[in-house]
C-alpha positions, 0 to 999 in steps of 0.5 A: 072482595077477598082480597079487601077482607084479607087487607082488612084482617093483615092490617087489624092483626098488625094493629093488635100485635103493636098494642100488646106487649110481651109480657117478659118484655113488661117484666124486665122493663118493671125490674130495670125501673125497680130498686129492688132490696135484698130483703123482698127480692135477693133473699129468696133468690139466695135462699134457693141458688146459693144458700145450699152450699155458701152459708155462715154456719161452717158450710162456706164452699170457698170460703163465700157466705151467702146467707147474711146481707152485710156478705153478700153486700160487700161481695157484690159485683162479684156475686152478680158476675158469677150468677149472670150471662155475658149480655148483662154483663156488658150493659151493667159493665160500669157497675161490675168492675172488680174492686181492687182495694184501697186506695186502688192501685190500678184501675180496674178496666174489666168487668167481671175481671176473671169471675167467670160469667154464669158459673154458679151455682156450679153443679147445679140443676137449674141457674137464675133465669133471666129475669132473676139474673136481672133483678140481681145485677139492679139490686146490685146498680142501684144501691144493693138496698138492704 
């Protein structure tokens, strides 16, 4: 009878555990069926990693805006290499390729080119997690929608 129970108990927590899902799991699956717009979802995210140190009123570290969409826009690839980790590197790779003029001369045949991954905000106390990481490189394959 004890071990019929303890079958019983194995089998129904084996039951429950398929049908719930993690809810990071449901998070990122959200994002990456998303398109998220700058205005809702980049901004904040911005304002709190970026805007210390890269904006249009003369602080410009290296010369990077970031506070203005039209800047972070035409940056982008190389604003989501330098914010993310390696592994969403590799499976947004086709998006991330560095632009190399026009008309390009060479191909690009590298994600991320030299950007190091994950190296901003420098300095910092804490870097997008990630999901924040996430939501940026899809604003970034899908339109960085304004």
């Amino acid at each position: 009878m004890k071990a019929k129970l303890t079958n019983v108990v194995f089998g129904l927590a084996l039951v429950l555990s398929a049908c719930s899902q993690d809810p990071l799991d449901e998070t990122t699956n959200a994002i990456r069926a998303s398109t998220p717009s700058y205005a809702k979802d980049i901004k904040p995210l911005m304002v709190r990693y970026c805007e210390d140190c890269h904006t249009s009123d003369g602080l410009r570290a290296g010369g990077v805006e970031l506070d203005r969409y039209v800047s972070l826009f035409w940056a982008r690839q190389k604003n989501a290499c330098v914010s993310i980790e390696a592994p969403l590197i590799e499976e947004f790779a086709e998006f991330l390729m560095p632009y190399s003029g026009f008309p390009p001369i060479e191909p690009a045949v590298t994600p991320c080119g030299k950007w190091q991954p994950y190296s901003m905000p420098e300095h910092a106390d804490s870097k997008m997690t990630h999901v924040e990481q996430l939501m940026f490189v899809q604003w970034v394959a899908t339109g960085a929608q304004p």
